[in-house]
C-alpha positions as a Markdown table, in Angstrom:
| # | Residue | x | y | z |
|---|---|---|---|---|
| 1 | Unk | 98.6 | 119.1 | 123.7 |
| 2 | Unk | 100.7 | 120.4 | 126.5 |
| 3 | Unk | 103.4 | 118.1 | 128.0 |
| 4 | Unk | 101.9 | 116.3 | 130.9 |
| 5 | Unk | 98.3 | 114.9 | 128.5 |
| 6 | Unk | 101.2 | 113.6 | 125.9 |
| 7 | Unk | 102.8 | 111.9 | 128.9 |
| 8 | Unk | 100.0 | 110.5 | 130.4 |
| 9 | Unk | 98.9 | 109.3 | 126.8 |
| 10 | Unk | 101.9 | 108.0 | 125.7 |
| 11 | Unk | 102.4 | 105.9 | 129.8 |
| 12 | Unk | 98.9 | 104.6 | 128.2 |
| 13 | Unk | 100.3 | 103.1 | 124.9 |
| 14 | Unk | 103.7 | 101.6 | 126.7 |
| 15 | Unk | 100.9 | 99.9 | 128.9 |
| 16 | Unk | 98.7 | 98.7 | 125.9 |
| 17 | Unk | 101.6 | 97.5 | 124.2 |
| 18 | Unk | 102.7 | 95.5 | 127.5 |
| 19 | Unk | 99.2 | 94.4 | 127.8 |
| 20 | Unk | 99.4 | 93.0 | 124.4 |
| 21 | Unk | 102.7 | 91.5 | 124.3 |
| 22 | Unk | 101.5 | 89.6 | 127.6 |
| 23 | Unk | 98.2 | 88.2 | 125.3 |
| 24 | Unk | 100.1 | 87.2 | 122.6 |
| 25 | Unk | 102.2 | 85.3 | 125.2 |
| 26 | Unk | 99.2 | 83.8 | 126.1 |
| 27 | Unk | 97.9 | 82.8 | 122.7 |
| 28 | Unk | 101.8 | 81.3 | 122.1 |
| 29 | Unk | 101.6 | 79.3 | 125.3 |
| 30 | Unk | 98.0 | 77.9 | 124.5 |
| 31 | Unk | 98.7 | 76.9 | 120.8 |
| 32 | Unk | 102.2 | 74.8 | 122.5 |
| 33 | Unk | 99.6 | 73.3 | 124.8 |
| 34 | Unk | 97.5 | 72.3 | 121.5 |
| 35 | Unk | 100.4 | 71.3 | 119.6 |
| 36 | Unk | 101.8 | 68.8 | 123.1 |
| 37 | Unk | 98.1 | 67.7 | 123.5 |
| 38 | Unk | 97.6 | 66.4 | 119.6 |
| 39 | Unk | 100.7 | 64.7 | 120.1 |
| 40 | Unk | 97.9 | 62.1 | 121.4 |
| 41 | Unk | 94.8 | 62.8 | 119.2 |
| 42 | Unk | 97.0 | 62.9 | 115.7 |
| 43 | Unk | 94.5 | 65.2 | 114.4 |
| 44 | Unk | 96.0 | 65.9 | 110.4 |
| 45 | Unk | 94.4 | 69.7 | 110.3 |
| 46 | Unk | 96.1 | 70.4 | 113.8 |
| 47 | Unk | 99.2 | 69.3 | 112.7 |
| 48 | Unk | 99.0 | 70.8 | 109.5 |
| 49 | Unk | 97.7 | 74.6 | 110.6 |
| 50 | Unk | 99.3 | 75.0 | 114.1 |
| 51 | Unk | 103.0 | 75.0 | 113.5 |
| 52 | Unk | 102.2 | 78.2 | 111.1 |
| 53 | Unk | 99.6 | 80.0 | 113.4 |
| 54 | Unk | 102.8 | 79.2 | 116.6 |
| 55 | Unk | 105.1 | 80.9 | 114.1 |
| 56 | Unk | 102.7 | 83.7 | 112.8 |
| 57 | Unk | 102.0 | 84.6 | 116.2 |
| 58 | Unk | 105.8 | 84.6 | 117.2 |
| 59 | Unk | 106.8 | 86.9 | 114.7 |
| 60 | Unk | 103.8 | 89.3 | 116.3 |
| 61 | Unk | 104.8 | 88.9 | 119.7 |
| 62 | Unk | 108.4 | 89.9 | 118.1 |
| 63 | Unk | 107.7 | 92.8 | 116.6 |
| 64 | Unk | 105.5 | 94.3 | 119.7 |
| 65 | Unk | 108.3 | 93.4 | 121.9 |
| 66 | Unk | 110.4 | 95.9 | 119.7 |
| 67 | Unk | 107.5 | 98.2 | 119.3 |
| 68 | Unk | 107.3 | 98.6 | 123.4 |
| 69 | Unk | 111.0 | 98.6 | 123.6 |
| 70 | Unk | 111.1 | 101.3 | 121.5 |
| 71 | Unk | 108.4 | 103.4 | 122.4 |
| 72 | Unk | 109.1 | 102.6 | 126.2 |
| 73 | Unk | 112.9 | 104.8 | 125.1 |
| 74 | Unk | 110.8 | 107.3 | 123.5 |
| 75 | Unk | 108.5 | 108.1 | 126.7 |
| 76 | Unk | 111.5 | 108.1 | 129.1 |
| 77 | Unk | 113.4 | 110.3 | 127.0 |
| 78 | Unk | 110.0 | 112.6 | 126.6 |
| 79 | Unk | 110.0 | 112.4 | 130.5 |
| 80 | Unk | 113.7 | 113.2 | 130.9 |
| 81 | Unk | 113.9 | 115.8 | 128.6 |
| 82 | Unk | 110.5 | 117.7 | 129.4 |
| 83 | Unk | 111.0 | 117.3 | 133.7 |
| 84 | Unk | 108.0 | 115.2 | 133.8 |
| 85 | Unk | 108.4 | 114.7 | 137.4 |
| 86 | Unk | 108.9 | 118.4 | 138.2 |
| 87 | Unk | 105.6 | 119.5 | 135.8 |
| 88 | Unk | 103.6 | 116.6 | 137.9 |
| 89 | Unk | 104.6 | 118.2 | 141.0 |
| 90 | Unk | 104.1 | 121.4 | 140.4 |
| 91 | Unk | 100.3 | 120.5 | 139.0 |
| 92 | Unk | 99.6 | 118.8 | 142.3 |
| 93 | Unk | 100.7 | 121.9 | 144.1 |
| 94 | Unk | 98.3 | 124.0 | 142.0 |
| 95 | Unk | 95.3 | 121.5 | 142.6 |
């Protein structure tokens, strides 16, 4: 694979990885509503199984958050040390 199709695929994962750290955001924010609006209802299952799904979901948005973190170092250090920037310019000169 030559330098600028590992780029391009590994901008694609750092933006999958964003995309899914921003849905597990979601899916935290949604089980807090839950959790605030069965502060009302009292249902016993809610109370029982959403502290653990809030917490099991938490330690997932955890660990993408330093997946991204690290994979974001790995494709700016890939770009640094390969002259990304340089290689794109010099394609779009070609094309």
């Amino acid at each position: 694979m030559d330098k600028l199709k590992k780029f391009a695929l590994m901008e694609k994962i750092v933006h999958e990885l964003e995309d899914l750290e921003n849905s597990q955001q979601a899916i935290i924010q949604k089980l807090a509503k839950i959790e605030v609006d069965n502060i009302d209802l009292g249902d016993k299952r809610l109370e029982k199984d959403l502290p653990d799904m809030h917490q099991r979901v938490a330690e997932n948005l955890d660990t993408i958050a330093a997946i991204l973190e690290d994979f974001s170092g790995q494709t700016n250090e890939f770009s640094d040390n390969n002259n990304i920037a340089a290689l794109k310019e010099q394609e779009a000169l070609n094309n």
